[in-house]
C-alpha positions in Angstrom: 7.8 55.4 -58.0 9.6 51.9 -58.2 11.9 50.6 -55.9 14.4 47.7 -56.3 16.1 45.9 -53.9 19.0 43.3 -54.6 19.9 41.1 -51.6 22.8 39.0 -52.2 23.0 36.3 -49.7 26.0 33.8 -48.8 25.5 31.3 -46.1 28.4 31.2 -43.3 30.0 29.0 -40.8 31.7 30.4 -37.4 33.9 27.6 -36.0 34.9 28.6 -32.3 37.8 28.1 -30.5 35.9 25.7 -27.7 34.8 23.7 -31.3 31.3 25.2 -31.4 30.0 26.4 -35.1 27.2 28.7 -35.4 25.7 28.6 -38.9 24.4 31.6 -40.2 24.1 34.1 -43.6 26.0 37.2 -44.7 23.6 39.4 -46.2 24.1 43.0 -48.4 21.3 44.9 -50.3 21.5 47.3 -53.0 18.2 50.0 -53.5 17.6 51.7 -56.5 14.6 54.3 -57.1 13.1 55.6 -60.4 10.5 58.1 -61.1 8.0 56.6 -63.0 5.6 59.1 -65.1 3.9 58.0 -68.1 3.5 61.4 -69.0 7.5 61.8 -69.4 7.8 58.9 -71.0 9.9 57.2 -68.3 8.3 53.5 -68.6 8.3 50.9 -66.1 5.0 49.6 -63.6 5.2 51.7 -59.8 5.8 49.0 -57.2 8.6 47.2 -55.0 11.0 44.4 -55.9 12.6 42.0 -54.5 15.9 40.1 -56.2 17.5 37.0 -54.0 20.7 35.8 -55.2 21.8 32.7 -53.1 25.5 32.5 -53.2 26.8 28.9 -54.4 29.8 29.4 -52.3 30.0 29.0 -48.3 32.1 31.3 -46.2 34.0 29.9 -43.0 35.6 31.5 -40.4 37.6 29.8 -38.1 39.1 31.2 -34.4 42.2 30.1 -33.4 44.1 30.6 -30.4 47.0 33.2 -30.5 50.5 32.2 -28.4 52.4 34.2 -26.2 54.8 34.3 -28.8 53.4 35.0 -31.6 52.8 38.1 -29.3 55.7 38.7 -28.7 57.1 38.5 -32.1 54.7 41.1 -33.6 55.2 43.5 -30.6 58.7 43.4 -31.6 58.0 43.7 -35.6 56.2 47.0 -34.4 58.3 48.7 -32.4 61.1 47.4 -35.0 59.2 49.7 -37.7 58.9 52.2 -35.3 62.6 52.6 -35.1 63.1 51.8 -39.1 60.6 55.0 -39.7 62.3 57.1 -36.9 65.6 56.4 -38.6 64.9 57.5 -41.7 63.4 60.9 -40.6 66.2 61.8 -38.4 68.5 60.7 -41.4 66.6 62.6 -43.9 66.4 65.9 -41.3 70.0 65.5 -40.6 71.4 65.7 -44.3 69.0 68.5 -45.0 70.0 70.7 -42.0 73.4 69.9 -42.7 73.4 70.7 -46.7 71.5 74.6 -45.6 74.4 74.9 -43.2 77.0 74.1 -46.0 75.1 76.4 -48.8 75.0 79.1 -45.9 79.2 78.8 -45.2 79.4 79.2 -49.0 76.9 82.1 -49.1 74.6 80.3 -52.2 71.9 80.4 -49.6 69.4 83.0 -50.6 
């Protein structure tokens, strides 16, 4: 049996609100198995690998503080969909019912 393992890795920087950083690495790993049988003729030598890549590029993150407005404003830009979405359904139920009710006055309602 052989076993490979890719591990990707790209170094990282947390920048806290109070100005700390905390340096660290994002890891993810990718496995693959294959049978190996020389009697098959599947070729390759049984073992475990390893493959590191080191990422040239550096991640940062950076917290920031969130204001009482900004808050506010997308409490508002949600409950402003809310109504957009609730709108449009009552608009679209309304004109339905009411185009049944004028095909059943007419009698071209099966």
């Amino acid at each position: 049996m052989m076993f490979y393992h890719y591990i990707k890795i790209v170094p990282t920087t947390y920048v806290r609100v109070d100005g700390s950083t905390l340096l660290t690495n994002q890891f993810s790993v990718t496995r693959h198995s294959k049978q190996v049988s020389l009697f098959t003729g599947e070729s390759g030598m049984p073992g475990i690998f390893f493959s590191y890549e080191l990422s040239p590029l550096m991640v940062k993150y950076t917290e920031k503080a969130k204001s009482f407005g900004h808050f506010a404003t997308n409490t508002c830009a949600i409950i402003g969909g809310v109504f957009t979405v609730a709108g449009l359904i009552d608009s679209l139920l309304y004109h339905s019912v009411r185009a049944i009710q004028k095909k059943i006055e007419l009698g071209k309602y099966n």
